[in-house]
Biotite code that builds the C-alpha atoms (Angstrom):
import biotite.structure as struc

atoms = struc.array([
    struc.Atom([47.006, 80.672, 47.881], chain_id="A", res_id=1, res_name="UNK", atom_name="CA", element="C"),
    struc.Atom([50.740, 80.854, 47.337], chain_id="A", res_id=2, res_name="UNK", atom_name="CA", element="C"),
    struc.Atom([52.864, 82.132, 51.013], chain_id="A", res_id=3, res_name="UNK", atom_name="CA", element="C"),
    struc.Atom([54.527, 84.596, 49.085], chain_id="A", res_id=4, res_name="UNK", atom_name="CA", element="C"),
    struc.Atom([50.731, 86.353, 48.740], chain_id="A", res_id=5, res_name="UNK", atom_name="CA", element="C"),
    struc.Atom([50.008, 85.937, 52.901], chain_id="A", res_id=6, res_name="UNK", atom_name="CA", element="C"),
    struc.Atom([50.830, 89.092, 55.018], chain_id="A", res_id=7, res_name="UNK", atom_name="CA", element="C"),
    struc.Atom([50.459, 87.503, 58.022], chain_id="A", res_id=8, res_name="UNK", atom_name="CA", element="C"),
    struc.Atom([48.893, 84.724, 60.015], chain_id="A", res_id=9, res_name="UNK", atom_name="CA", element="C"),
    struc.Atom([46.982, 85.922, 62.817], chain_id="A", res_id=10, res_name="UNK", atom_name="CA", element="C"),
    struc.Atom([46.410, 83.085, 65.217], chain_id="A", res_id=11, res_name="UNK", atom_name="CA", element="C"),
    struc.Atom([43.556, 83.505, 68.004], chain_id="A", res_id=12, res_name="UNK", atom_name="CA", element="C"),
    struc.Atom([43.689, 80.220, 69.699], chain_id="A", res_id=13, res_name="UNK", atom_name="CA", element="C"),
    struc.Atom([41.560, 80.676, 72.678], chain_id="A", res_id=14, res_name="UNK", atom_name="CA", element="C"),
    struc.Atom([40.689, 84.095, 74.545], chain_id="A", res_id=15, res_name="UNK", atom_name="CA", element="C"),
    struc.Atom([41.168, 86.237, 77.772], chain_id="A", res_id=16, res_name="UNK", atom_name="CA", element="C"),
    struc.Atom([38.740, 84.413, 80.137], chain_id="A", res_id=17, res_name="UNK", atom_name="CA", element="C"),
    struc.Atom([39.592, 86.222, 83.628], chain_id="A", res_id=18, res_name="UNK", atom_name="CA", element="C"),
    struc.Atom([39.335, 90.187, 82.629], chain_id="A", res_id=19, res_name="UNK", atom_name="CA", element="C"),
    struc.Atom([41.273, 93.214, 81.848], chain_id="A", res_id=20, res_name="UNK", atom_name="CA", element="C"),
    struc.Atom([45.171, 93.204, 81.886], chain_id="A", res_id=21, res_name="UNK", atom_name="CA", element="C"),
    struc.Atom([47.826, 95.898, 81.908], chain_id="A", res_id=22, res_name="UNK", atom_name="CA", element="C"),
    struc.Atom([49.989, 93.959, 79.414], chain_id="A", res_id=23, res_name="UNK", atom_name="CA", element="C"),
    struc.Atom([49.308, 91.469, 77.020], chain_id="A", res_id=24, res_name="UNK", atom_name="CA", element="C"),
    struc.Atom([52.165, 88.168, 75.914], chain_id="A", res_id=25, res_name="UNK", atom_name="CA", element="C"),
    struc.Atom([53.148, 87.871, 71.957], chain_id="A", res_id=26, res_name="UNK", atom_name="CA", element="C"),
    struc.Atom([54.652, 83.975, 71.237], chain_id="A", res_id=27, res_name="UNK", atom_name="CA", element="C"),
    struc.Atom([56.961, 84.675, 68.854], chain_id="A", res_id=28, res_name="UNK", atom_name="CA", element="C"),
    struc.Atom([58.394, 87.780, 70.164], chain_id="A", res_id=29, res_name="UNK", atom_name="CA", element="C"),
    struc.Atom([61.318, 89.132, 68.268], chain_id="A", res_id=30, res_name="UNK", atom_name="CA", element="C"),
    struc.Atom([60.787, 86.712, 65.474], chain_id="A", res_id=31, res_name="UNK", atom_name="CA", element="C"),
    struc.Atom([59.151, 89.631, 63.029], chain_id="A", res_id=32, res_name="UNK", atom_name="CA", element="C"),
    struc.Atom([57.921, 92.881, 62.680], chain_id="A", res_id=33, res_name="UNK", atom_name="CA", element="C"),
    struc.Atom([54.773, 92.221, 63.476], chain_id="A", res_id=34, res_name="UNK", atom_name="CA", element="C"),
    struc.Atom([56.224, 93.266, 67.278], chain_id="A", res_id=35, res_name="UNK", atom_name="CA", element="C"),
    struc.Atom([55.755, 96.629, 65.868], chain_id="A", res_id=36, res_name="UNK", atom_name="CA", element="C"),
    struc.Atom([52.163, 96.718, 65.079], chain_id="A", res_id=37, res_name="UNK", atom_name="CA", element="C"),
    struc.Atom([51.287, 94.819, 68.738], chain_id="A", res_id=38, res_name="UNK", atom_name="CA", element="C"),
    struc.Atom([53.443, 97.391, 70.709], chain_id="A", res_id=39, res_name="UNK", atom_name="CA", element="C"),
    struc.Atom([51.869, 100.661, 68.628], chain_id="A", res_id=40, res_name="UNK", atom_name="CA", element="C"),
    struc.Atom([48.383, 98.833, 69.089], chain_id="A", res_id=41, res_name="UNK", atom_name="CA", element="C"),
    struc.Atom([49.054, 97.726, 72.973], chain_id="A", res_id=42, res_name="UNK", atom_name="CA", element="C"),
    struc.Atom([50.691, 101.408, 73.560], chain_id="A", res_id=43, res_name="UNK", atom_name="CA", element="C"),
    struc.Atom([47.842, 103.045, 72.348], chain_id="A", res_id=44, res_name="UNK", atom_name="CA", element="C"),
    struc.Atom([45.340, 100.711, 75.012], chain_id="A", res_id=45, res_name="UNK", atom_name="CA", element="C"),
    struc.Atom([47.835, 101.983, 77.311], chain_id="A", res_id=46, res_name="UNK", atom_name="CA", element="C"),
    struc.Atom([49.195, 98.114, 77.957], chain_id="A", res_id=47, res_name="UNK", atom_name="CA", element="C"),
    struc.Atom([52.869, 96.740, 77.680], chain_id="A", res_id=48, res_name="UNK", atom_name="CA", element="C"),
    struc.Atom([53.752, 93.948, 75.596], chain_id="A", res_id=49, res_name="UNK", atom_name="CA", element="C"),
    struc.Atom([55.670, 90.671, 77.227], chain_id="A", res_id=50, res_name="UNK", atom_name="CA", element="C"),
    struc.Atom([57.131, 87.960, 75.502], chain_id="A", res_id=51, res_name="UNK", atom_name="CA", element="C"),
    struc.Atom([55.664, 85.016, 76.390], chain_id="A", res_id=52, res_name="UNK", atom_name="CA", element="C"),
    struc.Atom([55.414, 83.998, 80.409], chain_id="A", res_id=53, res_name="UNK", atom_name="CA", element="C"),
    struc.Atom([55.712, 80.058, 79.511], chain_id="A", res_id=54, res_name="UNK", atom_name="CA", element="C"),
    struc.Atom([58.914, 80.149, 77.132], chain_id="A", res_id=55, res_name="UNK", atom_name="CA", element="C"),
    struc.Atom([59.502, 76.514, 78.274], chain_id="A", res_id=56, res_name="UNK", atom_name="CA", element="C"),
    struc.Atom([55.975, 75.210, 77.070], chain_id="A", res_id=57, res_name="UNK", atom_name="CA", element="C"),
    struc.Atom([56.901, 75.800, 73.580], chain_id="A", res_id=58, res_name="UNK", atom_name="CA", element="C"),
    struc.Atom([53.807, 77.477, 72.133], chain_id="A", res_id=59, res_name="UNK", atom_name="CA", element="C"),
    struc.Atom([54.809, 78.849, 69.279], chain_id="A", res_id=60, res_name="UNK", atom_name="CA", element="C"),
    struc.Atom([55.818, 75.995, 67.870], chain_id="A", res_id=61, res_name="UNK", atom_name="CA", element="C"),
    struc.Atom([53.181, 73.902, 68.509], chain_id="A", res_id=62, res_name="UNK", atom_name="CA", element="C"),
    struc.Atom([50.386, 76.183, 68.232], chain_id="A", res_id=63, res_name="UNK", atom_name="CA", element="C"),
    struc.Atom([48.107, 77.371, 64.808], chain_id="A", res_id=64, res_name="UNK", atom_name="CA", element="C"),
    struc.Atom([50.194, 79.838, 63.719], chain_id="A", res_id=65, res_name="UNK", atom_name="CA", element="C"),
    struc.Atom([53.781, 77.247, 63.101], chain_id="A", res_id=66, res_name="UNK", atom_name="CA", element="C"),
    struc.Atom([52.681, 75.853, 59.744], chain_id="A", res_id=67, res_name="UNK", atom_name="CA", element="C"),
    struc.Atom([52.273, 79.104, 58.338], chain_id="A", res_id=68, res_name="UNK", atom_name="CA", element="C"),
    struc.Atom([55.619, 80.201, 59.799], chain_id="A", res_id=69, res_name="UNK", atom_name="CA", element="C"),
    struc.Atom([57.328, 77.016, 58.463], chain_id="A", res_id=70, res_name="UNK", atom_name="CA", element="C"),
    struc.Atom([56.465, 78.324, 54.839], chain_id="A", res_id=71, res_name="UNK", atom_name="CA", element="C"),
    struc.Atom([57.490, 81.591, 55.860], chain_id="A", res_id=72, res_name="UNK", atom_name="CA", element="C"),
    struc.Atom([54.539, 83.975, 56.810], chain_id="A", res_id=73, res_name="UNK", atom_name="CA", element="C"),
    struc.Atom([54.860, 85.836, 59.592], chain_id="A", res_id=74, res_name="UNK", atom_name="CA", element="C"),
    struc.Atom([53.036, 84.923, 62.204], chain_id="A", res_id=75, res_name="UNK", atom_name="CA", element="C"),
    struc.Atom([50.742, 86.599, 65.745], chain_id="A", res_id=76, res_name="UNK", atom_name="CA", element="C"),
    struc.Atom([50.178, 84.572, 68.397], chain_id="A", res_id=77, res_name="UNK", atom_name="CA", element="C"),
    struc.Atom([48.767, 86.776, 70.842], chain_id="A", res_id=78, res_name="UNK", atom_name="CA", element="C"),
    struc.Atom([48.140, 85.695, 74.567], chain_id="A", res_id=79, res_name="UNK", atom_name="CA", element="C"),
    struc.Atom([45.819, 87.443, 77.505], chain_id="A", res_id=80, res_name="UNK", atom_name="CA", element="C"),
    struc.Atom([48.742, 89.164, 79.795], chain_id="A", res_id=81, res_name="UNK", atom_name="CA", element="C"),
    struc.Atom([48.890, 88.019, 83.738], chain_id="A", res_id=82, res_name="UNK", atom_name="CA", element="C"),
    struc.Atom([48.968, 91.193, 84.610], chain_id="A", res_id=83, res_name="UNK", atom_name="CA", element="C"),
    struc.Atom([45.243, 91.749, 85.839], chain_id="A", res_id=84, res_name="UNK", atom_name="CA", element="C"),
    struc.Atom([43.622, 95.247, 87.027], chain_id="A", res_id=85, res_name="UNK", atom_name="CA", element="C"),
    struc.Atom([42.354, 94.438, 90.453], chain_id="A", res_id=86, res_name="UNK", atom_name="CA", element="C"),
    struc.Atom([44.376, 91.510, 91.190], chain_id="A", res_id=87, res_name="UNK", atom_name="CA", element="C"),
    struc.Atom([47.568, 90.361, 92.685], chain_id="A", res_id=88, res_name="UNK", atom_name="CA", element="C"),
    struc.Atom([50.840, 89.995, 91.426], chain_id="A", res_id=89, res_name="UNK", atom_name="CA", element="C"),
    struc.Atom([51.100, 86.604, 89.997], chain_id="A", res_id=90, res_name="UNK", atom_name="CA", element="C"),
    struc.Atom([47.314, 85.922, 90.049], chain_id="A", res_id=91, res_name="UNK", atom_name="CA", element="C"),
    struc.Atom([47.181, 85.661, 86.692], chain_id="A", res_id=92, res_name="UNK", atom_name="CA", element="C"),
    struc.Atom([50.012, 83.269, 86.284], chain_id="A", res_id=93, res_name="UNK", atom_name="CA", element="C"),
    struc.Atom([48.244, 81.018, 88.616], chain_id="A", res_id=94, res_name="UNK", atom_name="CA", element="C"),
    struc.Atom([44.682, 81.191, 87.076], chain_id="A", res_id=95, res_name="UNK", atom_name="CA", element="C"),
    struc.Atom([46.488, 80.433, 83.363], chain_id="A", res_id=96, res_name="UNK", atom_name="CA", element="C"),
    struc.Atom([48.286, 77.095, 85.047], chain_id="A", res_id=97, res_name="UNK", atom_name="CA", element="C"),
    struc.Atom([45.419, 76.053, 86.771], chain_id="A", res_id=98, res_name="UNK", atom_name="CA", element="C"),
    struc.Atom([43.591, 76.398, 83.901], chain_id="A", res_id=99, res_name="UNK", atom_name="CA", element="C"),
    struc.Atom([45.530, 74.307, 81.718], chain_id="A", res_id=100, res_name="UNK", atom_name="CA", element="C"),
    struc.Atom([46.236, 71.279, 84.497], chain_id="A", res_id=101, res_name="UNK", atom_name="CA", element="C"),
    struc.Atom([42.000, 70.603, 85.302], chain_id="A", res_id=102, res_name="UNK", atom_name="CA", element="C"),
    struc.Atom([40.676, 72.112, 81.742], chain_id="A", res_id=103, res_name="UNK", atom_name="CA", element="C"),
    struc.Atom([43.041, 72.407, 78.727], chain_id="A", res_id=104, res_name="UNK", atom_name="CA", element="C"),
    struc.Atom([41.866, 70.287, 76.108], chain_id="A", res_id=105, res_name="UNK", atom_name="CA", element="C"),
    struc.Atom([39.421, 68.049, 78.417], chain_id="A", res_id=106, res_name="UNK", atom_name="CA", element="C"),
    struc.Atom([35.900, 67.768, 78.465], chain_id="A", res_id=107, res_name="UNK", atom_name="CA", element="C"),
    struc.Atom([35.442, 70.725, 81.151], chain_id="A", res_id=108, res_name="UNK", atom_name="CA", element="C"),
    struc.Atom([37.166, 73.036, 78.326], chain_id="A", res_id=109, res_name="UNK", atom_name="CA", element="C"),
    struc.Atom([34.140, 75.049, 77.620], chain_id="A", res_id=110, res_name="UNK", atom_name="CA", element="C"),
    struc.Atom([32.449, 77.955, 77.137], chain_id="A", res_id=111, res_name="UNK", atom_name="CA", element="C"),
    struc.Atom([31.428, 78.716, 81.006], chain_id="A", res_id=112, res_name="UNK", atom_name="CA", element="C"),
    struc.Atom([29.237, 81.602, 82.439], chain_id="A", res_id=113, res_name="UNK", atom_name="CA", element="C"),
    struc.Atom([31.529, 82.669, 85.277], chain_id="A", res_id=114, res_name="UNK", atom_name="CA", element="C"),
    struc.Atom([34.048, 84.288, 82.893], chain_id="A", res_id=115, res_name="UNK", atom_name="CA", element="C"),
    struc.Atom([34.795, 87.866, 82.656], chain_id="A", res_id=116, res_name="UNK", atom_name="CA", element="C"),
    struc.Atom([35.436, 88.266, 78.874], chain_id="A", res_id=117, res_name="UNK", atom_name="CA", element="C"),
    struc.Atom([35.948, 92.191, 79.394], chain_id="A", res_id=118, res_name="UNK", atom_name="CA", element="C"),
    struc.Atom([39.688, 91.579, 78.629], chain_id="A", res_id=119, res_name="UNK", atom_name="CA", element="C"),
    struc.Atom([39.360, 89.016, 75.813], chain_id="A", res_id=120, res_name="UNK", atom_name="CA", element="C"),
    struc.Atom([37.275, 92.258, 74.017], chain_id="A", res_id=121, res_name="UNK", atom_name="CA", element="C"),
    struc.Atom([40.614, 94.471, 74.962], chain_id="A", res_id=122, res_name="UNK", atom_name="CA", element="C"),
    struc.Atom([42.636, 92.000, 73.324], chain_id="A", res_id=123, res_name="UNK", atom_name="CA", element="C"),
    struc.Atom([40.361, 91.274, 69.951], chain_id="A", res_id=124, res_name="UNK", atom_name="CA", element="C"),
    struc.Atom([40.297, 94.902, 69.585], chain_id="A", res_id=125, res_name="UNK", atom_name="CA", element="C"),
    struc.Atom([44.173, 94.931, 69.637], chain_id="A", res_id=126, res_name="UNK", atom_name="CA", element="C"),
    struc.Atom([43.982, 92.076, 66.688], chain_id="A", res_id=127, res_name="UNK", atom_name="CA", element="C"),
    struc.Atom([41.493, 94.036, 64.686], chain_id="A", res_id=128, res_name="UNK", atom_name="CA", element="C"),
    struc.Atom([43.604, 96.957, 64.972], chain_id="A", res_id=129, res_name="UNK", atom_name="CA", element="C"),
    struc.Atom([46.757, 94.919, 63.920], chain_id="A", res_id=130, res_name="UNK", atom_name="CA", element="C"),
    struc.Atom([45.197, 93.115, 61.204], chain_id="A", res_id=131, res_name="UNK", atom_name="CA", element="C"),
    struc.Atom([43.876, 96.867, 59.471], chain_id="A", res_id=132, res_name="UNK", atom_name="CA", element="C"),
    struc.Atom([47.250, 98.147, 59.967], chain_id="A", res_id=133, res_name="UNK", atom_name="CA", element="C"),
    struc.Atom([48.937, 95.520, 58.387], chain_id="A", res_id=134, res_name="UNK", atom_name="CA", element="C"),
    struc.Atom([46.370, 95.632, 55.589], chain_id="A", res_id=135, res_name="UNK", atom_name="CA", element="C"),
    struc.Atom([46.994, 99.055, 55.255], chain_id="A", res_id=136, res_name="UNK", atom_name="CA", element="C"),
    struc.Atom([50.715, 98.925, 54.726], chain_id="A", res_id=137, res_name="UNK", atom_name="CA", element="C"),
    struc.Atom([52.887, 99.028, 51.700], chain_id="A", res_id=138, res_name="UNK", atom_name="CA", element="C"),
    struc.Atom([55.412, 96.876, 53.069], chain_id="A", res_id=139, res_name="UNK", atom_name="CA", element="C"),
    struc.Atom([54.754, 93.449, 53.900], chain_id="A", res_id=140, res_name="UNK", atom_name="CA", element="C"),
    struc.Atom([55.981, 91.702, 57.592], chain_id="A", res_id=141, res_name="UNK", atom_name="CA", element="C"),
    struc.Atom([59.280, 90.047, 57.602], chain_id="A", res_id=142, res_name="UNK", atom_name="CA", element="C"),
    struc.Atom([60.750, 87.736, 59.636], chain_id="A", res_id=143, res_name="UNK", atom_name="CA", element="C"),
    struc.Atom([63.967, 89.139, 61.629], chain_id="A", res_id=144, res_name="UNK", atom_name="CA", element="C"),
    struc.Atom([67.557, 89.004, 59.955], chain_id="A", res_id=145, res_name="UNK", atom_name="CA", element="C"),
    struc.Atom([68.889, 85.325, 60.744], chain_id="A", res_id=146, res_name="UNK", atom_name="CA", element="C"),
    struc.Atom([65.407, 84.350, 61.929], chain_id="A", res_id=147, res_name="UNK", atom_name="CA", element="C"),
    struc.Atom([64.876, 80.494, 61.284], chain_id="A", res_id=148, res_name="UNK", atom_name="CA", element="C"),
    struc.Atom([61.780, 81.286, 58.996], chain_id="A", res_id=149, res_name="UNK", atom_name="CA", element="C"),
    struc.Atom([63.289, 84.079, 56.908], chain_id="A", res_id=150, res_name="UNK", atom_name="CA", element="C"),
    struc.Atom([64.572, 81.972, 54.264], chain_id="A", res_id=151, res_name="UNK", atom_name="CA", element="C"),
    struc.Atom([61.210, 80.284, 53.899], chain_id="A", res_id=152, res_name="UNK", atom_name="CA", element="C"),
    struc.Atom([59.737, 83.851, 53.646], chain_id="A", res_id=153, res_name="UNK", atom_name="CA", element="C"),
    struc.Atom([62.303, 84.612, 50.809], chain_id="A", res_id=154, res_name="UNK", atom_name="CA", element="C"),
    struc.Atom([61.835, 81.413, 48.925], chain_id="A", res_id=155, res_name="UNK", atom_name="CA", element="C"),
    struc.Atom([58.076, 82.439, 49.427], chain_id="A", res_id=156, res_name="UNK", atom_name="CA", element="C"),
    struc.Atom([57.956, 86.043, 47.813], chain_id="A", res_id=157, res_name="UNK", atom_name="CA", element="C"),
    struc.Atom([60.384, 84.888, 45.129], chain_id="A", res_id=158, res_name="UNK", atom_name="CA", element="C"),
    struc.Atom([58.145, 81.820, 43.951], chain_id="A", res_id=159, res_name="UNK", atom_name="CA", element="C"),
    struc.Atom([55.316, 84.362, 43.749], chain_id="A", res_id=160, res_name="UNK", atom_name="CA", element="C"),
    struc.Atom([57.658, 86.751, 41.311], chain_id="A", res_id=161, res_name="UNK", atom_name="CA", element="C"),
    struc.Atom([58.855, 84.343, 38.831], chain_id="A", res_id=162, res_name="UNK", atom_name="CA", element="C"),
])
């Protein structure tokens, strides 16, 4: 299918394995206006939105989601927050690091029974409700104004009306 014809790529690239959060973290934030369908969505679980909490890991760029913004479709990449009901500040932080030093892409990276996937349904409910509302709209998602991947977006939609 052509990228002008693409909404939006919604990228779920692993899932909430620790609970309910207060806030969930959008890669990519600012990028598109996709923000605005997460924060309506998030505001309406009565969560926050952050930017992402690892900036310096890079993982919108190397995730899923960065081919389909290199040919110009807006992208989600939507993370758990580490902001956990019932836990201390910075708990979350901790369990996502220690998560990906002993289990990120190792053998031990599996499904395990110990995990409290009560926030990982918060957050698939959030992407359901994005995906309908974006479905549901007239106006397609655009990058940002000056936004690296805007002119592939333009290229994109103009290839598809020629």
């Amino acid at each position: 299918m052509p990228a002008g014809r693409l909404a939006a790529n919604i990228n779920i690239d692993g899932i909430n394995i620790w609970g309910p959060t207060r806030d969930v973290t959008l890669s990519g934030m600012g990028k598109s206006s996709i923000d605005g369908f997460v924060k309506k969505a998030a505001a309406e679980q009565k969560r926050r939105v952050e930017g992402d909490p690892f900036l310096d890991k890079g993982f919108f760029y190397r995730s899923d989601q960065f081919n389909f913004a290199r040919i110009g479709v807006p992208a989600l990449y939507l993370g758990s927050g580490t902001d956990f009901i019932g836990r201390p500040p910075g708990w979350g932080r901790e369990r996502k690091e220690e998560y990906e030093h002993l289990n990120y892409h190792q053998p031990s990276d599996q499904i395990d029974e110990s995990w409290n996937l009560a926030g990982a349904v918060d957050d698939l409910r959030l992407l359901v409700t994005v995906a309908m509302r974006i479905a549901d709209t007239r106006d397609l998602p655009a990058w940002k104004p000056g936004d690296e991947f805007e002119a592939a977006r333009k290229k994109a939609l103009e290839a598809i009306t020629h």
